[in-house]
PyMOL commands that place a pseudoatom at each C-alpha (Angstrom):
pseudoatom trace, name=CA, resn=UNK, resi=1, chain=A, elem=C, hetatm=0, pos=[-46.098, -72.641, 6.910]
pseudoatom trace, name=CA, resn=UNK, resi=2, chain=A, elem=C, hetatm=0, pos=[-48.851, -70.460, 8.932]
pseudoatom trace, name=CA, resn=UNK, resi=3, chain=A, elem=C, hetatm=0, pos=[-47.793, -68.847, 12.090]
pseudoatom trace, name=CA, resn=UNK, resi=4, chain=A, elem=C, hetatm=0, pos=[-49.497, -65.892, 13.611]
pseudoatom trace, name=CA, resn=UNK, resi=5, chain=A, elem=C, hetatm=0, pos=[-47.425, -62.021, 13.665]
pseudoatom trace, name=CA, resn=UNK, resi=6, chain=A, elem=C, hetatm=0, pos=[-47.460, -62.506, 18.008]
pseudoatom trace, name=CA, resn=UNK, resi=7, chain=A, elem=C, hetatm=0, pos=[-45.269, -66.550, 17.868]
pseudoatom trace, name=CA, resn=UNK, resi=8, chain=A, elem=C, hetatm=0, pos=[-42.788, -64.341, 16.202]
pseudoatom trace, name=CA, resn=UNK, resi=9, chain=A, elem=C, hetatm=0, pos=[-39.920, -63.299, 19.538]
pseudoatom trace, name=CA, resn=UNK, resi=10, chain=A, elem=C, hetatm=0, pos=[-39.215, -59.667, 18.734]
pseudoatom trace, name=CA, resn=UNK, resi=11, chain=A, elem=C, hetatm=0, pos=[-36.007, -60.197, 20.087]
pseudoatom trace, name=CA, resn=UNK, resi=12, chain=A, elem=C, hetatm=0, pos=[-33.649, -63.370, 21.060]
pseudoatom trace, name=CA, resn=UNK, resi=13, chain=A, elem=C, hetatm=0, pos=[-31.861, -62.608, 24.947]
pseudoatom trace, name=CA, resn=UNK, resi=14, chain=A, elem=C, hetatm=0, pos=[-29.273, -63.746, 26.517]
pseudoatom trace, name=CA, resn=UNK, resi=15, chain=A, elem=C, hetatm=0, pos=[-29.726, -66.709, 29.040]
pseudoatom trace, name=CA, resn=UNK, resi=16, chain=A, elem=C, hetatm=0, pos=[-33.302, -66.662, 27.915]
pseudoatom trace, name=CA, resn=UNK, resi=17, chain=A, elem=C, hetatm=0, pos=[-34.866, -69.810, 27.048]
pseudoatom trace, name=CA, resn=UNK, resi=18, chain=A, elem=C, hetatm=0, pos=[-36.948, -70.470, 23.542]
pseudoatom trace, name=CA, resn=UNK, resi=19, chain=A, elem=C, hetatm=0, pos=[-38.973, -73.073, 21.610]
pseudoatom trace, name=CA, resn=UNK, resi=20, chain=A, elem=C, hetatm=0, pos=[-37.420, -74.465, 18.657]
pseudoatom trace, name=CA, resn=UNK, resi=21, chain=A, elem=C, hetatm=0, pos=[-40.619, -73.100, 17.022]
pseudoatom trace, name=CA, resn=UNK, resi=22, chain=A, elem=C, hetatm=0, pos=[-40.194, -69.819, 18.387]
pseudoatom trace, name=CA, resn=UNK, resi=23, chain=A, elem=C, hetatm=0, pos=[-36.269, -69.678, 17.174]
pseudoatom trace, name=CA, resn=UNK, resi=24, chain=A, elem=C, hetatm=0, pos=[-37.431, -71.120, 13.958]
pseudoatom trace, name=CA, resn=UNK, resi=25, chain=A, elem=C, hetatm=0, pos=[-39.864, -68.232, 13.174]
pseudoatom trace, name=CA, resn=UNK, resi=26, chain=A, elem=C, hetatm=0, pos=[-37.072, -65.840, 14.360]
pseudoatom trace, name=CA, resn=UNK, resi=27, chain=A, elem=C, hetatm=0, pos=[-35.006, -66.978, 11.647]
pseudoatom trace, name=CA, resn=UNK, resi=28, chain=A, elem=C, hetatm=0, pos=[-37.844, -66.259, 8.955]
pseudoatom trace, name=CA, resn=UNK, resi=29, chain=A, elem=C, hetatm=0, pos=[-38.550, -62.832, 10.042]
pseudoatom trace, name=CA, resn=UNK, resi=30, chain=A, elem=C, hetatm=0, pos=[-34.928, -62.154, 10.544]
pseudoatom trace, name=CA, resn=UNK, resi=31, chain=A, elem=C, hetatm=0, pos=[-33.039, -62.765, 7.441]
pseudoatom trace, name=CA, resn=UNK, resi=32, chain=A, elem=C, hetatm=0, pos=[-29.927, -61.318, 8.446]
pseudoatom trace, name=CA, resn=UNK, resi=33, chain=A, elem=C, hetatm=0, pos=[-28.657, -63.265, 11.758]
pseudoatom trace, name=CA, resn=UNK, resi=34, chain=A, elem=C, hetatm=0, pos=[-27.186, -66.576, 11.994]
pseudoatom trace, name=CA, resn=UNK, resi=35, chain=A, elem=C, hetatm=0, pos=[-27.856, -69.732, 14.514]
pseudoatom trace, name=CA, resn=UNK, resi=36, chain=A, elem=C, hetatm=0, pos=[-25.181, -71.341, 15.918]
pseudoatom trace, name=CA, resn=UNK, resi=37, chain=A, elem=C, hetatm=0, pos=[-26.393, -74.877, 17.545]
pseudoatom trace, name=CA, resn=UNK, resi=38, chain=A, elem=C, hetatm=0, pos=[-24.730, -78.255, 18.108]
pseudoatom trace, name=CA, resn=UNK, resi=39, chain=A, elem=C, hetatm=0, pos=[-28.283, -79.652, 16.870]
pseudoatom trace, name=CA, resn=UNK, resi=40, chain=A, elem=C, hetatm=0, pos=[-28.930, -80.196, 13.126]
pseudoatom trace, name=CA, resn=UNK, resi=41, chain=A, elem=C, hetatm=0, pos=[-32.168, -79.873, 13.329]
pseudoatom trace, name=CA, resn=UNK, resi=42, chain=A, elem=C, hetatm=0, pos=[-35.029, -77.153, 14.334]
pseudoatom trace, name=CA, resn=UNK, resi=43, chain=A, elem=C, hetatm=0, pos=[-37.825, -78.598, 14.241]
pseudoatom trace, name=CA, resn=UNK, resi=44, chain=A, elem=C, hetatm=0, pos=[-40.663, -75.859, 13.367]
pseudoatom trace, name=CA, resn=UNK, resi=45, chain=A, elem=C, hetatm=0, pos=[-43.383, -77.807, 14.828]
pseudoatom trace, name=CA, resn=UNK, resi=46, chain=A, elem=C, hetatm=0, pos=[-41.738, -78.501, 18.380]
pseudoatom trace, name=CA, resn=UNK, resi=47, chain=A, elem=C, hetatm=0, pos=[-43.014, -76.055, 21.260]
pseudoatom trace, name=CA, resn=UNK, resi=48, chain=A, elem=C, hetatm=0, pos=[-41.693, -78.791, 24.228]
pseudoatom trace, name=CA, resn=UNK, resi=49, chain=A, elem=C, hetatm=0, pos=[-37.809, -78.704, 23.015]
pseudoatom trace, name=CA, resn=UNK, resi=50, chain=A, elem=C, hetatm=0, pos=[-35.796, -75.586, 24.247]
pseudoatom trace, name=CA, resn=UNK, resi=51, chain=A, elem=C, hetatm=0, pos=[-32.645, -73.432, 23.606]
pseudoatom trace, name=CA, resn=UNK, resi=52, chain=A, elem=C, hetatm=0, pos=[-31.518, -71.465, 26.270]
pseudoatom trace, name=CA, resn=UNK, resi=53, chain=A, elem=C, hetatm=0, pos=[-29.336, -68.366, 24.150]
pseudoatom trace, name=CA, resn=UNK, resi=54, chain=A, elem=C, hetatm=0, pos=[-25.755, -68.825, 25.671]
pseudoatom trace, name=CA, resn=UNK, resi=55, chain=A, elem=C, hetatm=0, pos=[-23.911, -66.280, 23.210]
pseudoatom trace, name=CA, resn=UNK, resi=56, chain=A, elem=C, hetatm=0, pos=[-24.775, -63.065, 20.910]
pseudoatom trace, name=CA, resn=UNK, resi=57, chain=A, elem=C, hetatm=0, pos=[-22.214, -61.470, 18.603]
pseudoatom trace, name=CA, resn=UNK, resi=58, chain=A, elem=C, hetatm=0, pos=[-22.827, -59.388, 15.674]
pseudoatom trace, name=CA, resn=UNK, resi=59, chain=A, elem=C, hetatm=0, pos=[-19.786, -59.185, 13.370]
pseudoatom trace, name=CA, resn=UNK, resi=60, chain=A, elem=C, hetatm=0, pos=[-18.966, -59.031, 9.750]
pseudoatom trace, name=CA, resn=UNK, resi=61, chain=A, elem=C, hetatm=0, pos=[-19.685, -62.797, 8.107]
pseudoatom trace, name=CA, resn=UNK, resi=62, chain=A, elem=C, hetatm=0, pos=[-16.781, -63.346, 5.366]
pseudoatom trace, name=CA, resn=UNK, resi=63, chain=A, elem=C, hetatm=0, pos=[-17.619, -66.026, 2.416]
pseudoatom trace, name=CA, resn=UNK, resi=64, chain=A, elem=C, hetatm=0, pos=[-17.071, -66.771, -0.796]
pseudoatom trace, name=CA, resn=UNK, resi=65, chain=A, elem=C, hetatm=0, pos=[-19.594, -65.350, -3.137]
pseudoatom trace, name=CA, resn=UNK, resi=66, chain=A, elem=C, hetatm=0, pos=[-22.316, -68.387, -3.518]
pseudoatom trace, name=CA, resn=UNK, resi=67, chain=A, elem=C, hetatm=0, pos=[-21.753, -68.791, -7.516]
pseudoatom trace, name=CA, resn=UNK, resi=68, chain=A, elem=C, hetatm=0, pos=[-18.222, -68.362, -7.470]
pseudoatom trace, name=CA, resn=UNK, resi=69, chain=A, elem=C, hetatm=0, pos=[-15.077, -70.351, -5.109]
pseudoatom trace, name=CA, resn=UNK, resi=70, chain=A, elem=C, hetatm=0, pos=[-12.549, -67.854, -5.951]
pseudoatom trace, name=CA, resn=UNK, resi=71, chain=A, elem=C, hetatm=0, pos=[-14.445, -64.621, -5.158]
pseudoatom trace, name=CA, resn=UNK, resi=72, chain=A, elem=C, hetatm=0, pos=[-15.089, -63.244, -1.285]
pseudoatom trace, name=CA, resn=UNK, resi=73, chain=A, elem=C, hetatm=0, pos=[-18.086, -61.708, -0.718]
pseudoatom trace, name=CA, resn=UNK, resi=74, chain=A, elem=C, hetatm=0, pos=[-17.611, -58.440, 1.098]
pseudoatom trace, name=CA, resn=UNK, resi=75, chain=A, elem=C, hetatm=0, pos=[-19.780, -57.611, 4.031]
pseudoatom trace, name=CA, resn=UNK, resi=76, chain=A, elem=C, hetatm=0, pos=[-21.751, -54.079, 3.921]
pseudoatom trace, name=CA, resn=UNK, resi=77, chain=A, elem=C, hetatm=0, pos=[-23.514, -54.935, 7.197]
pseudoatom trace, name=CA, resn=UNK, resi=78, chain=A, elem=C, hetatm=0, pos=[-23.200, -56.888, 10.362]
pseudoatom trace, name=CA, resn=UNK, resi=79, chain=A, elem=C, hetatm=0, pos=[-24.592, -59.757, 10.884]
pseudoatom trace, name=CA, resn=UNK, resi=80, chain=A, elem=C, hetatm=0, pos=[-26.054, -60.892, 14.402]
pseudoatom trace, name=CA, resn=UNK, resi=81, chain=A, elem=C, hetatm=0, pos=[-24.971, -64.420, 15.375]
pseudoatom trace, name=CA, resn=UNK, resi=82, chain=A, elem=C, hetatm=0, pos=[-26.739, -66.130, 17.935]
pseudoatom trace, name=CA, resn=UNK, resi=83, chain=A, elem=C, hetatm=0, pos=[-25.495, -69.406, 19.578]
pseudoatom trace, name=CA, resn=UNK, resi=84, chain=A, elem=C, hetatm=0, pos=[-27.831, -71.613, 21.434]
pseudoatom trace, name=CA, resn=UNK, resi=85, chain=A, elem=C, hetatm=0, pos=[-27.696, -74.758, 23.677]
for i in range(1, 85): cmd.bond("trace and resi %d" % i, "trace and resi %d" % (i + 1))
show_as sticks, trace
zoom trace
């Protein structure tokens, strides 16, 4: 997928309104937060549809390692979680 460096939002705010394009390429560029949404879809090629940011956290995410059911990954870093409407 092509997208130019300036689609990218440096930053997601609170109460602030974006794209699902623009949260989409967020995501890419951002590897380490997660998107909370009632939607199950982002749709990288929609600039009409918008999120408005209702909730920003960044905590330690606790999982099970992804080849193993039995062993918990341990966090070294926070992760930001964003939750959108």
């Amino acid at each position: 997928m092509a997208y130019f460096e300036d689609e990218v939002p440096k930053s997601l705010e609170l109460d602030e309104m974006y794209s699902s394009r623009e949260i989409y390429l967020f995501m890419l560029e951002n590897r380490n937060v997660i998107i909370l949404s009632g939607s199950t879809h982002l749709n990288h090629h929609d600039n009409e549809k918008r999120y408005r940011v209702v909730d920003i956290k960044e905590n330690y995410v606790h999982k099970t390692a992804d080849d193993s059911s039995r062993t918990h990954r341990i966090p070294s870093t926070k992760t930001k979680i964003y939750e959108i409407r």
